[in-house]
N, C-alpha and C positions, 0 to 999 in steps of 0.2 A: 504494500500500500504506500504510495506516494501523498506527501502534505507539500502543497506552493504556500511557502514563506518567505518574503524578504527577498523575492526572485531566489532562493535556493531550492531546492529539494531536498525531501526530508523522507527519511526513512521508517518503516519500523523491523525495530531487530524482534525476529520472533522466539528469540529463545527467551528473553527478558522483557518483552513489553517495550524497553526505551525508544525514544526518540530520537534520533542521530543526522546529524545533517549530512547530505551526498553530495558532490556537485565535481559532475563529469569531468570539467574542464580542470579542476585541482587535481583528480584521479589523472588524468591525462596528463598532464604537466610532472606528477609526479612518475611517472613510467622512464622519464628521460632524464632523471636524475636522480645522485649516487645512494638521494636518503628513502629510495621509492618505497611506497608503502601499497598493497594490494588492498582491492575492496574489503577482503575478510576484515582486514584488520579497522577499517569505515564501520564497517558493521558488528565491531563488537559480540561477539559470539559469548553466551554465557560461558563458555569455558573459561576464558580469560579473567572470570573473577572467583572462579574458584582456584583452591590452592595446590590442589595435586594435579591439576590439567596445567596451571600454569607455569606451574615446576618443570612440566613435562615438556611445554612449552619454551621453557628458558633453556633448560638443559641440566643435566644432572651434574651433581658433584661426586667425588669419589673420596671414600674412608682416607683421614691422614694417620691412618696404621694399615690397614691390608690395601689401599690405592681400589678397592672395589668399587663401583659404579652404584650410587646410593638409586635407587629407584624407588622409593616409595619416603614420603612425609612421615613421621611420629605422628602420635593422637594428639600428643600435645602440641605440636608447631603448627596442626591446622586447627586445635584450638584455640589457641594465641591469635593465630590467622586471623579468623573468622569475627573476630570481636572488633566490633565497629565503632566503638568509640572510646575513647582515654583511657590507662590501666594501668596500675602496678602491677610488676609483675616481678616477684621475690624466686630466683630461681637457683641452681646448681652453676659450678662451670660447667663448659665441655659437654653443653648438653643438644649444641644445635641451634638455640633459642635466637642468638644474636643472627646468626646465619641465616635463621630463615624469616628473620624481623626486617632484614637489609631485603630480601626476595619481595614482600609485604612493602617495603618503600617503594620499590622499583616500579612494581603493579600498579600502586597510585600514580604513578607520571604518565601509564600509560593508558587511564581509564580518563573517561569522559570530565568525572570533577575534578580529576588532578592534572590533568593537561596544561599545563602552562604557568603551572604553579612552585614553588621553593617547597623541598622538603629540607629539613635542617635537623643534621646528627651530631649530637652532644657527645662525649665519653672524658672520662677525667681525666687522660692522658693526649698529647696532639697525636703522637706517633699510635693508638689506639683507633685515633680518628680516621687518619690518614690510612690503616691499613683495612679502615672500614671503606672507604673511598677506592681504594684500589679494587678489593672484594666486587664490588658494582661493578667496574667499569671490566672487569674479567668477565664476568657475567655475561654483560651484556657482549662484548667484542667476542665470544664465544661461543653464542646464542647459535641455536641452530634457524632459531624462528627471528631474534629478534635483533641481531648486529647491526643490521641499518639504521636503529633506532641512536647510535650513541654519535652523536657529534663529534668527532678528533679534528677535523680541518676546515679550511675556511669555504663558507657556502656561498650560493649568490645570493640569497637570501638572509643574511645575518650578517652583523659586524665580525669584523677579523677577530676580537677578544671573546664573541663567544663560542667559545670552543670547549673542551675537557680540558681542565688542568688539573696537578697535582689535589687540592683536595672541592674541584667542584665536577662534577659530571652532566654535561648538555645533553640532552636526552629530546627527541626529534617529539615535536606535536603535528599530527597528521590534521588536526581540524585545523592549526592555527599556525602556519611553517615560518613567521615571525616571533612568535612569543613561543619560544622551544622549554619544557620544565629544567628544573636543579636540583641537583643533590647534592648538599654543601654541608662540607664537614667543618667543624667546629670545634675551639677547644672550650672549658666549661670555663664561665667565665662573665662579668653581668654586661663588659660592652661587645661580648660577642655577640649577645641576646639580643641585640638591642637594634632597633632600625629597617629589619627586613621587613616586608611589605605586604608580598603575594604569597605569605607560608599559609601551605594546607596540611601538613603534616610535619611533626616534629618526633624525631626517633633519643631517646639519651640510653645510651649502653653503659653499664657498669657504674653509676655515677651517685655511687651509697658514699662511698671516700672520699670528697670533694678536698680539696686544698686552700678551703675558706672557713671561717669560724662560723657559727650557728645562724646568727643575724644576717650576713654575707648571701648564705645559701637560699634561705627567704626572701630575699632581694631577687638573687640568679633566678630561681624557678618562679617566680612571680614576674619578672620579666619575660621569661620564655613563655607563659601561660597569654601573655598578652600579646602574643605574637598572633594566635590566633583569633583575638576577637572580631577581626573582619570576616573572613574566610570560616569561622565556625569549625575551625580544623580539630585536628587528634593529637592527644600525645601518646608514645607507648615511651612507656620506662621501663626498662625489664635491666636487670640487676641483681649481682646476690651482697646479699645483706654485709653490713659490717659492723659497728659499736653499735648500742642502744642510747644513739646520738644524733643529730644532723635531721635534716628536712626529710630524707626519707622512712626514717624510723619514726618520725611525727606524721608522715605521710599514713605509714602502714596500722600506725596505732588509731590515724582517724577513722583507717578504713575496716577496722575493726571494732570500730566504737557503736554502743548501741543506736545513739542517735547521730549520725553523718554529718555534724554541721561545716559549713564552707566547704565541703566536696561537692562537685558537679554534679548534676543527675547523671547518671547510667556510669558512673565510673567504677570498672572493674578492679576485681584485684587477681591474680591468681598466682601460684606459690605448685615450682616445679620442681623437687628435690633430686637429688643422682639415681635414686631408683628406677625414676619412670626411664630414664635412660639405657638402664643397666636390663630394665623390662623387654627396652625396644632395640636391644645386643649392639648400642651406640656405646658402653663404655661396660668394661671387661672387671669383672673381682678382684681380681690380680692388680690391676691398677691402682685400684683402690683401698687393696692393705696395702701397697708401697705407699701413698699419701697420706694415710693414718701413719704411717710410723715416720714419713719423714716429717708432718707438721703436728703429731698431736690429737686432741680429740676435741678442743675446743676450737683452735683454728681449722680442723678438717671440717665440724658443724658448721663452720661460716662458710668455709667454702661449698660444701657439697649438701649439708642438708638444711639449709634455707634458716641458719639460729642466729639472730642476733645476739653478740656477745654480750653481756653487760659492762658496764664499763671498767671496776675491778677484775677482769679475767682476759681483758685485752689483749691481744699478743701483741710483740716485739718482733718487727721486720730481722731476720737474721743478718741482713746487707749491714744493720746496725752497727753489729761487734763485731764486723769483721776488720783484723787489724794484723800489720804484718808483724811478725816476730826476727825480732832479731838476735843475735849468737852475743852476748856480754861477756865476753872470758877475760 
């Protein structure tokens, strides 16, 4: 079924009901250049918004212990997925969760509302950030479906500077081949927050340890928060825990609270410990008494099963005491 709008043509995708606009002569034009994009992808297939078609679609990853070709999602990464609006998410390492949160950005640049919009990735470290940034742009230049989509060089249609760099990733908009989306890494930080414009979605990895004092942090996440009051955008936080300290331990304690006061409607929480992992033969036993016995049992609860430490039982960075010794004879 065809709708005449605004001299466009206008679609409907029948797998989802949407509305999408058509118009031949953008289809046409883009045939004959390098960012070409085919009708399917016009038309939006509900596949594309699910998480295991679109995984399937991006391209798989391979175990970084047996190099295996991973083909299928955790229950848990397409339940993280699937959640559509704001969330803690209190998790394990080494469980996937960040992996397939970056998969979960990617999608939004390439769906209808995220088309042409900043997503912006927080983590407490830059080189965290940065190798979050790279992760994406592997992704997509690897894509078996979706390589055209990543901008590396200069187009006729865009200035020379927007292109991928180091920590931003241009990502092609088929409705709109002037306004291309971003994926822009970030270090944690309140004037890094501060200023962007078009954010629809904001991703923070790992960012329970910040490098700021109490007050500091309520500032930072209060300004990211306000990033999306235009846009009505998302945040996912997903993170494993650290002291019973900091904005996100106030975060988790609100969201545990009988009455929810200044949390958003519909904000999630969910809490993924190393089990479900060790369920889904992503991370081996053996592993896992080596890291009990090299960090302990209260450091290993922060890492792998989702405890916030209290503050008398904190551990000590071992980088601390390390110190060279020398021979006094």
């Amino acid at each position: 079924m065809n709708i005449n709008k605004r001299n466009h043509k206008w679609i409907i995708d029948k797998d989802d009901g949407s509305v999408v606009p058509f118009d031949p002569d953008i289809i046409e034009q883009a045939k004959n250049r390098h960012l070409a994009t085919d009708l399917k992808h016009q038309s939006l297939p509900q596949a594309r918004r699910q998480p295991q078609q679109y995984y399937d679609q991006l391209g798989h990853l391979r175990h970084d212990k047996t190099n295996e070709e991973i083909f299928a999602l955790t229950w848990y990464q397409i339940k993280y997925w699937l959640w559509r609006y704001s969330s803690l998410c209190i998790k394990s390492q080494k469980i996937g969760i960040s992996t397939s949160t970056l998969m979960k950005d990617l999608q939004y640049t390439m769906l209808p509302e995220g088309a042409g919009k900043d997503v912006l990735i927080f983590s407490q470290k830059e080189r965290l950030v940065q190798d979050h940034i790279l992760s994406i742009k592997k992704m997509l230049r690897y894509s078996p479906t979706f390589s055209n989509y990543l901008i590396e060089g200069k187009t006729e249609y865009l200035f020379e500077e927007e292109q991928t760099k180091a920590f931003v990733v241009y990502i092609h908009n088929p409705w709109n081949y002037a306004q291309p989306s971003r994926i822009i890494g970030l270090p944690s930080s309140i004037p890094s927050a501060l200023s962007w414009k078009r954010v629809g979605r904001v991703h923070m990895s790992d960012v329970s340890k910040l490098n700021m004092i109490e007050e500091k942090q309520d500032e930072f996440f209060a300004a990211v928060f306000s990033r999306l009051a235009i846009t009505g955008g998302v945040v996912d936080i997903e993170t494993p825990p650290s002291g019973q300290q900091g904005y996100i331990y106030k975060l988790y304690l609100l969201l545990h609270a009988a009455i929810k006061e200044n949390i958003p409607e519909h904000f999630g929480y969910f809490e993924f410990p190393v089990q479900y992992a060790m369920d889904s033969n992503i991370i081996t036993q053996e592993y896992l008494d080596q890291q009990l016995k090299l960090f302990g049992r209260l450091e290993f609860d922060s890492k792998y099963n989702c405890k916030f430490i209290a503050p008398g039982n904190q551990y000590f960075d071992r980088k601390w005491f390390q110190t060279e010794v020398y021979n006094t004879i």
